[in-house]
N, C-alpha and C positions, 0 to 999 in steps of 0.2 A: 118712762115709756108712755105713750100716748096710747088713750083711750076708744080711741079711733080702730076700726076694724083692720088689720095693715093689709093692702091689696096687694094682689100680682101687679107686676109690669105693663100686661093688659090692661088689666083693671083700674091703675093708677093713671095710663092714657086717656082711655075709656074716659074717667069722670073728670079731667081737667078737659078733654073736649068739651062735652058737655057744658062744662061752666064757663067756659071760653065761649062757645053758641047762646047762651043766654046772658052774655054780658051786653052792657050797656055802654056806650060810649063816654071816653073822659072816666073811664073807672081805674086807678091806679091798680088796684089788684088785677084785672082784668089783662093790664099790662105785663106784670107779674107772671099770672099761669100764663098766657101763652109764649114767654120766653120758657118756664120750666117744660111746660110741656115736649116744646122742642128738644129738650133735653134729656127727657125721658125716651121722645121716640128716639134720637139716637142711641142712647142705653140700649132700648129694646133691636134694636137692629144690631149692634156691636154685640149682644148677647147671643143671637142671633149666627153670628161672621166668626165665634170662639174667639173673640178678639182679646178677651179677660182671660187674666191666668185662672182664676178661677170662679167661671161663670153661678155654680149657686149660690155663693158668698156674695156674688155682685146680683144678681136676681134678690137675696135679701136684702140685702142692703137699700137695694134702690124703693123695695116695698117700702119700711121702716122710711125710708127717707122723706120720701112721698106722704105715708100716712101721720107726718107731724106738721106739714102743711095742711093738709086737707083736715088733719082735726083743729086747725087755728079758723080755716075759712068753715068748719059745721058751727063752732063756738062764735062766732059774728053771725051768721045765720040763725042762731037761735039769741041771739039778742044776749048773748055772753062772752063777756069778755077774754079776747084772746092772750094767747101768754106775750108777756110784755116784750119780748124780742119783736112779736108781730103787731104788738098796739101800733106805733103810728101808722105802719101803711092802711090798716082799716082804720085809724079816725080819720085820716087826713086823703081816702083814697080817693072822693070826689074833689079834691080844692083847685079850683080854678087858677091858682100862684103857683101850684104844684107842674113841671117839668114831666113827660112819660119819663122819659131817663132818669129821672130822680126817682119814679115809681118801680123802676127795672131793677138800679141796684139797691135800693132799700129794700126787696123782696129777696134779694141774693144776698145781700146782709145779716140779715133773719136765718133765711134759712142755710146758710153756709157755713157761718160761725159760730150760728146757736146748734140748729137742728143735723147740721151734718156729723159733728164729734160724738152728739148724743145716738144716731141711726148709726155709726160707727160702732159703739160700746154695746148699742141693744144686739147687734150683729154678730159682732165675740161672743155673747153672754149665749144666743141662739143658739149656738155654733159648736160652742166650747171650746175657741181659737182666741188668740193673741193677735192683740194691732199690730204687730209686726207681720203677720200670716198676712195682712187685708194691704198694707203697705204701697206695693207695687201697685194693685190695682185700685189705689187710692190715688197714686198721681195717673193711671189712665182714665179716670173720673175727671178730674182736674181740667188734663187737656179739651174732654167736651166740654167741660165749664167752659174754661177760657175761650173756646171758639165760640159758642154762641154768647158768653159777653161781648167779644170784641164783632160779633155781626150787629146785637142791639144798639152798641156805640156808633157804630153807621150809621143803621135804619134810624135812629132816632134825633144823634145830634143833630142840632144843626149846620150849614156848612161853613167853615173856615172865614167867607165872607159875612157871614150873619154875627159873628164871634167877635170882638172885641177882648184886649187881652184882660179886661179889669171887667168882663160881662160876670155878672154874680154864678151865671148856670157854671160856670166851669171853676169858680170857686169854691162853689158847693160840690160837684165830684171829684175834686180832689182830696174830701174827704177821706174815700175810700179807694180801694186796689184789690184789685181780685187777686194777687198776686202775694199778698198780706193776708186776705185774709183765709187765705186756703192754709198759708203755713202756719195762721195763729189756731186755726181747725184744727191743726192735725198737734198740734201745742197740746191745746186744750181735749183731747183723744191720750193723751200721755200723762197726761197731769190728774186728769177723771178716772183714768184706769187704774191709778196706785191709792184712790182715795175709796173705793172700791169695798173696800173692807171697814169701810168708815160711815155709814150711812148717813147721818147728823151731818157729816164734815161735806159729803156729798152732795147732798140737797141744798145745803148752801153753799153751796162754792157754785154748783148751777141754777139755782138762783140767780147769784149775784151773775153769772156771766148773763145771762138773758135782761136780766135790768140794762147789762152794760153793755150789748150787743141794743137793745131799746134805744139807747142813749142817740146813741152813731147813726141809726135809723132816724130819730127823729132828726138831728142835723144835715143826715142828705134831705130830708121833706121841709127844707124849711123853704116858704114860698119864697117866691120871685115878685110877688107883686104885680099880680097880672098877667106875669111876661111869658107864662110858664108853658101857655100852650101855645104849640105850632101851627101853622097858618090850616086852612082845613086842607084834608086831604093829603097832608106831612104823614108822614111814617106810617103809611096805609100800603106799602109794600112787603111782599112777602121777605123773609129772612132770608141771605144766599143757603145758610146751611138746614133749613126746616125741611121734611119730607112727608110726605104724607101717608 
């Protein structure tokens, strides 16, 4: 469980605005929070619309979820090192080689397959309910994932005429699939909860999944060699699905 104070819904928009308005341009993280945030406001609005079978378990959840990012970006801010699922996007989040879309799913790498099984487990444990209780509104979580990835895949790639079939950027995101890695989340949600009783066995086993969710982060970050940023004024458009 992160150290991190865990915020409301409000509160976890609240402070990625925030760091969204004091970003600086060319910040891969930067890139980062403002897809999540997106993501959160629609949580917060579908919270909102009773759209969750069961809105306090997803009101938790999305806190806890929230608050294992934001305690990755207070431990870069204070000059300490983030947990190793989140190390490349903060070493590598200025590099000029570096893609925004390689900084978009490397942030959803991190926190999907690392930080989302774990705010799942913290969630039960809250709760005193079973991953099976959270289930359903685990894949209506999903669905918002999946639509504001496939809006960042827009806004960001480049277009089909810019592409080449052997262009490195699109070799490098076929590393990943949001589509993978939501079902290797809810794997590893399954796999953590029987181990549970195991504390020793626990810690390492999420360990090693965070070194190895690190791993896949650093290979979507790996430059381009220059090539990585968009002409200016490229993907400075709003998201179709972001509201404000």
């Amino acid at each position: 469980m992160t150290t991190t104070e865990v915020p409301t819904v409000d509160q976890a928009v609240s402070r990625m605005a925030q760091l969204q308005a004091r970003a600086v341009p060319g910040d891969g993280v930067a890139v980062f929070n403002g897809m999540y945030l997106t993501v959160t406001r629609l949580v917060r609005e579908r919270l909102a619309e009773a759209w969750f079978a069961d809105p306090v378990a997803m009101a938790e959840l999305d806190g806890l979820f929230a608050a294992r990012y934001l305690a990755a970006v207070d431990a870069a801010d204070a000059g300490l090192r983030p947990p190793a699922c989140w190390r490349p996007l903060f070493e590598l989040r200025r590099h000029p080689g570096v893609h925004p879309l390689q900084f978009a799913l490397a942030g959803m790498n991190a926190h999907i397959e690392h930080d989302l099984p774990l705010a799942v487990l913290d969630t039960c444990a809250l709760l005193c309910i079973e991953p099976a209780q959270l289930s359903a509104d685990y894949e209506r979580i999903n669905l918002l994932l999946a639509q504001v990835e496939a809006a960042v895949r827009e806004e960001l790639l480049p277009s089909p005429a810019e592409l080449r079939v052997a262009d490195p950027l699109l070799h490098v995101l076929g590393v990943w699939s949001i589509d993978r890695a939501r079902d290797a989340a809810w794997a590893s949600v399954l796999g953590l909860w029987e181990l549970r009783a195991a504390p020793n066995v626990f810690e390492a086993v999420t360990a090693a999944l965070s070194g190895s969710v690190g791993m896949v982060g650093r290979a979507l970050l790996t430059p381009l060699n220059g090539a990585g940023r968009p002409p200016a004024g490229a993907g400075s458009r709003p998201m179709a699905c972001e509201r404000s």
